[in-house]
VEXDREN-2710 file (C-alpha; in Angstrom, 1 decimal):
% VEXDREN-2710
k/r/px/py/pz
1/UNK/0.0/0.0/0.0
2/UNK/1.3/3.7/-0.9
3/UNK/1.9/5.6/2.1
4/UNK/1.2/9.1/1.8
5/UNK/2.0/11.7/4.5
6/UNK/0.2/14.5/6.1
7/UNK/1.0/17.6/9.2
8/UNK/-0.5/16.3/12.4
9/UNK/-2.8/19.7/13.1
10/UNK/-1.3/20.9/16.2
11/UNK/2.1/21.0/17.5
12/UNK/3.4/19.4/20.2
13/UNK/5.5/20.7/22.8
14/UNK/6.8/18.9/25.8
15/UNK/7.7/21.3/28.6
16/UNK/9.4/18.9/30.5
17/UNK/9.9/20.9/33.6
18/UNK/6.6/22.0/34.5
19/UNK/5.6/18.8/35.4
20/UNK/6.0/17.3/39.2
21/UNK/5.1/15.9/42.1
22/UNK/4.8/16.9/45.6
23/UNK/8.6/15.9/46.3
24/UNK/11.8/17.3/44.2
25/UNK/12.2/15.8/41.1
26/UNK/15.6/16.8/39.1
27/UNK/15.4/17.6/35.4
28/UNK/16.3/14.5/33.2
29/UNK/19.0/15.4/30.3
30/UNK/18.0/14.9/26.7
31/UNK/20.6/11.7/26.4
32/UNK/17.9/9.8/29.3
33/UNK/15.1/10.4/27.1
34/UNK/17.2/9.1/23.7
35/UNK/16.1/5.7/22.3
36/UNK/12.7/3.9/22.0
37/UNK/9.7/3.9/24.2
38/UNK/6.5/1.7/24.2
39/UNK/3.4/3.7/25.3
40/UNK/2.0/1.6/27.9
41/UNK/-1.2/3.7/29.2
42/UNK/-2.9/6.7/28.1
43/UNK/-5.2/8.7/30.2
44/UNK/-5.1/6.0/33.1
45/UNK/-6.2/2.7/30.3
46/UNK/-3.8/0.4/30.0
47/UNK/-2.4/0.0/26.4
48/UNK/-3.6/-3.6/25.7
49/UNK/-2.2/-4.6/22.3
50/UNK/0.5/-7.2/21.8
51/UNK/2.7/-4.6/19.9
52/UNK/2.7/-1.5/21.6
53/UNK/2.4/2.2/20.1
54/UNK/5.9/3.9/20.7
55/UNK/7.6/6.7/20.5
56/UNK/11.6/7.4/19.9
57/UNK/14.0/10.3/20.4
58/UNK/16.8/10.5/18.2
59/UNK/18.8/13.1/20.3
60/UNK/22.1/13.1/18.2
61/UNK/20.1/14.1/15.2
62/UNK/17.0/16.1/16.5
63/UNK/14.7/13.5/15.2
64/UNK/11.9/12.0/16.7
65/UNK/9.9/8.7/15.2
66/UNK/7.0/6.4/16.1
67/UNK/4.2/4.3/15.3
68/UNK/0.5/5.6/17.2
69/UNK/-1.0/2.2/16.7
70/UNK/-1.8/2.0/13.3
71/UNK/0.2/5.0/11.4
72/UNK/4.1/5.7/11.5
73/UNK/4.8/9.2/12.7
74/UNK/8.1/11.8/12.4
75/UNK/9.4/14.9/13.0
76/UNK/11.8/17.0/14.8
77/UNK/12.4/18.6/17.8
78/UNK/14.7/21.6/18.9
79/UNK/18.0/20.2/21.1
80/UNK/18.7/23.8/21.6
81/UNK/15.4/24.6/23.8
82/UNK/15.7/25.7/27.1
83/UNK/17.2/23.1/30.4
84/UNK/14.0/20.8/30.8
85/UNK/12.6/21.8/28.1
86/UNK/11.9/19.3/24.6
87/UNK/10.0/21.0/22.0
88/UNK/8.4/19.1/18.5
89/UNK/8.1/20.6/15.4
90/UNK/5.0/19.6/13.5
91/UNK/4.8/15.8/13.2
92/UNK/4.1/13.7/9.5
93/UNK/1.9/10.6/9.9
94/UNK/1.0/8.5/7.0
95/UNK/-2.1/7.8/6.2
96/UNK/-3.1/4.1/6.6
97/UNK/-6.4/2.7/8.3
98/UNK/-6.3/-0.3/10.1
99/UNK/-7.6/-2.4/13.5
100/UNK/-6.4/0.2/16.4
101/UNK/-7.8/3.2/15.1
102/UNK/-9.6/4.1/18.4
103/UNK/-6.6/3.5/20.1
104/UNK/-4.3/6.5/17.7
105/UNK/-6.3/8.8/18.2
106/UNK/-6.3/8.3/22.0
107/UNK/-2.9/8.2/21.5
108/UNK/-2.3/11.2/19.1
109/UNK/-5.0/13.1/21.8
110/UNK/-2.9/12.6/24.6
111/UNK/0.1/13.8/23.2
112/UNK/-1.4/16.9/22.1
113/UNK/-2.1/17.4/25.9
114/UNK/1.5/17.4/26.9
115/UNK/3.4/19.8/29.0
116/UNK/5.2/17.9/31.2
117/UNK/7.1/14.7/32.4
118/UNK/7.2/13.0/35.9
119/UNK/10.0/10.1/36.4
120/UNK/8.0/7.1/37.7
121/UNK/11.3/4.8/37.6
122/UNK/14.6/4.2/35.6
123/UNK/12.9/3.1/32.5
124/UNK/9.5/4.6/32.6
125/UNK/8.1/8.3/32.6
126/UNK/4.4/9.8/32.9
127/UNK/3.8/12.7/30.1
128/UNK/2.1/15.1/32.1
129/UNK/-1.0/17.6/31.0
130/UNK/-1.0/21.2/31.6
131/UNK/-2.7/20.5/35.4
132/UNK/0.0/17.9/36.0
133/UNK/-2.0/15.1/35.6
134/UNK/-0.4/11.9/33.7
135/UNK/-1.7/11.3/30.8
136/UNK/1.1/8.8/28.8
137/UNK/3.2/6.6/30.6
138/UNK/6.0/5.6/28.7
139/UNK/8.3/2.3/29.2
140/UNK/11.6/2.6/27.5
141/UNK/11.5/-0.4/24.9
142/UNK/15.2/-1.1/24.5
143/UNK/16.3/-1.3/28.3
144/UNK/20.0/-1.6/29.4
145/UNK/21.5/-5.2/28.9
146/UNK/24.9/-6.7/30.0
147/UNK/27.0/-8.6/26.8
148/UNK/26.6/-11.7/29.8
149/UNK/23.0/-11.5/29.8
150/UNK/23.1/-13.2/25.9
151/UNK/24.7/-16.3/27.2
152/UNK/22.6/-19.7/26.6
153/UNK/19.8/-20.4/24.4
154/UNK/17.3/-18.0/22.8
155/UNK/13.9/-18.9/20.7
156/UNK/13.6/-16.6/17.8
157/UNK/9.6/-15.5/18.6
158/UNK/9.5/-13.0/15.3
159/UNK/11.3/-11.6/12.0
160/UNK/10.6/-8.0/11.2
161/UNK/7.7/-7.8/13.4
162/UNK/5.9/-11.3/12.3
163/UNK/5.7/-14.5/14.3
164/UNK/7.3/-17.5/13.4
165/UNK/4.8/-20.5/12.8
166/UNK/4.2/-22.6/14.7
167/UNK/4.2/-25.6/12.7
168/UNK/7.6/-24.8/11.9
169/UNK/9.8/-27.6/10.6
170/UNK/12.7/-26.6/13.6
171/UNK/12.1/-24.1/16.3
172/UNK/15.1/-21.2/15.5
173/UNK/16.6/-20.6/17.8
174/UNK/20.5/-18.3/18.5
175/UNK/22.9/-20.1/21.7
176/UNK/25.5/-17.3/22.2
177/UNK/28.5/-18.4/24.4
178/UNK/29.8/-14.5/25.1
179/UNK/33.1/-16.0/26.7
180/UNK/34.2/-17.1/23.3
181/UNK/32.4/-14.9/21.0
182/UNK/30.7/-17.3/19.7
183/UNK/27.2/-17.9/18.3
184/UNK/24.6/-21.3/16.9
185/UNK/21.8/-22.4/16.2
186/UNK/19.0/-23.2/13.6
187/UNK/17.3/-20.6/11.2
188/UNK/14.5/-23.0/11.1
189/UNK/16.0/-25.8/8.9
190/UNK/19.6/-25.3/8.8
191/UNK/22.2/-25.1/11.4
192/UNK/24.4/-21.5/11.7
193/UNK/27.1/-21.1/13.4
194/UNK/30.1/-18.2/14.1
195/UNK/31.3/-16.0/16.1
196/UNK/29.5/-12.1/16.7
197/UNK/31.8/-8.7/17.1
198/UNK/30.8/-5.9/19.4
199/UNK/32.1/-2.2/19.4
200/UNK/33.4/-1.0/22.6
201/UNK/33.0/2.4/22.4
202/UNK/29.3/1.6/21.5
203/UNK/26.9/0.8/24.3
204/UNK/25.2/-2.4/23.2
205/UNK/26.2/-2.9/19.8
206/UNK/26.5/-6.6/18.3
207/UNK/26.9/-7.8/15.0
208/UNK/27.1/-11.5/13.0
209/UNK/29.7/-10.7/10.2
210/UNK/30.5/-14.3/9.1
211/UNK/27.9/-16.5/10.1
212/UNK/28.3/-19.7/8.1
213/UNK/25.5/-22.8/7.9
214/UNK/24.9/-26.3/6.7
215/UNK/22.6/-26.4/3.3
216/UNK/20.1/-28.4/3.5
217/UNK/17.1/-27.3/1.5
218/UNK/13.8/-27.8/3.2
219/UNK/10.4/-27.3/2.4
220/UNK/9.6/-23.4/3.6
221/UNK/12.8/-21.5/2.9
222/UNK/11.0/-18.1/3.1
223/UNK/11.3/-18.0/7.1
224/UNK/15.1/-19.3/7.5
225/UNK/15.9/-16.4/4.5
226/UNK/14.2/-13.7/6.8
227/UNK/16.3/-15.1/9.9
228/UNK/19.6/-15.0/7.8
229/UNK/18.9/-11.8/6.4
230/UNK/18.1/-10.1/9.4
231/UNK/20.8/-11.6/11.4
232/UNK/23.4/-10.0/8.7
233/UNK/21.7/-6.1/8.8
234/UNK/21.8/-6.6/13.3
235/UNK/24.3/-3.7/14.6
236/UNK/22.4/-3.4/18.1
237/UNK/20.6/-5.3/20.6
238/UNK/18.4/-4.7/23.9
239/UNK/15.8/-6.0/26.2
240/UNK/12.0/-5.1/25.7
241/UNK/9.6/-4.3/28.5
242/UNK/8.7/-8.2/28.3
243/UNK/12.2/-9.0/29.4
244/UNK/13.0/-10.6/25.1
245/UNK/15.7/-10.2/23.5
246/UNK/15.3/-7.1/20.7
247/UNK/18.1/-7.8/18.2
248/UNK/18.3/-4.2/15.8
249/UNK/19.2/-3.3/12.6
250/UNK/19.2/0.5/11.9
251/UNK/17.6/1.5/15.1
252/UNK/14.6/-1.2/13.6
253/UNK/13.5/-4.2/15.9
254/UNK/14.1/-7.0/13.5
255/UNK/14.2/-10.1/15.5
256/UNK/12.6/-10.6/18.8
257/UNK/13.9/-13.8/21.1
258/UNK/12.7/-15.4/24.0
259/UNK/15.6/-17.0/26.8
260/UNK/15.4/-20.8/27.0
261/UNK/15.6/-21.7/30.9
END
């Protein structure tokens, strides 16, 4: 389907020091609010969809990015605002209907009511209305993960944001022994195996440069293809809000693994 895209009507400006509770909260930095974040409740509803609407801040580059529950959004925001302060330029949505229609436009009409932020913990915040009153609760989707945390077995769950069958010939799956830099498993019918790279001066970057496998052919190929593929574009990875493994290519959640235990 053609996407075309279109000015959201109003803009929206976070005036992220206005909001607060009773007790001192400090002023987050722009760097805490960088990254993805799942948008978990609005107005006090719980968000209760198995892929959550999100938002992200691209700090480096002024840019943020999303998807409302149906429609992508973009824009921009000003890094050069005042301490506490994040303000968006007019956001571009495309223009796509779908299933959870009701639930963008709660979505796009809470974030039009934002003034504000209150920290709730280290990986959530409440976007707070002009009376200080929550009415977005974000929970940062790519949460902080040790290198050590990879070690043993993971099920690949989904490939660019569809499910693997399950009447799958093999279950994927990625076993990652971090000691050795090493990596196996099964895309579904063949066996991989190699070792994975990660850049120090990059907080949780990973990446499968020469991943090698047996060649069997099998009857689906489609699904081990999609595995491979994605496995080759990964420069990232992360923990969601579920507590899977994200694995990211481009800032783009492209494979989504569960821990064996």
């Amino acid at each position: 389907m053609k996407k075309r895209f279109m000015p959201l009507a109003a803009m929206v400006v976070f005036a992220l020091s206005s909001c607060h509770s009773t007790r001192n909260v400090a002023v987050l930095p722009s760097a805490d609010f960088n990254g993805e974040w799942n948008i978990v409740e609005v107005n006090g509803s719980a968000i209760n969809l198995k892929d959550y609407p999100y938002i992200g801040f691209d700090t480096e580059n002024g840019r943020i990015y999303g998807n409302t529950g149906c429609n992508n959004v973009m824009g921009s925001f000003d890094l050069n605002s005042k301490p506490g302060t994040l303000e968006l330029g007019k956001l571009a949505s495309t223009m796509m209907a779908g299933p959870n229609m009701d639930v963008e436009r709660n979505v796009l009409n809470a974030l039009g009511q934002v003034k504000g932020y209150l920290p709730v913990s280290e990986n959530e915040i409440a976007l707070c209305n002009e009376k200080k009153r929550p009415v977005v609760i974000l929970k940062k989707r790519n949460q902080t993960m040790a290198l050590n945390e990879l070690s043993g077995k993971w099920n690949i769950l989904a490939v660019n944001g569809k499910e693997v069958p399950g009447n799958v010939e093999k279950q994927p799956f990625l076993h990652f022994d971090v000691a050795a830099r090493k990596v196996s498993g099964c895309a579904g019918c063949n066996n991989i195996h190699g070792g994975f790279t990660v850049d120090a001066a990059q907080s949780q970057s990973i990446a499968f440069p020469a991943l090698a496998s047996t060649r069997m052919m099998c009857a689906d190929m489609e699904l081990e293809n999609s595995i491979m593929q994605a496995l080759n574009a990964v420069r990232s990875y992360g923990r969601l809000g579920n507590g899977h493994l994200a694995l990211y290519a481009d800032g783009k959640l492209v494979l989504e693994l569960a821990e064996v235990k």
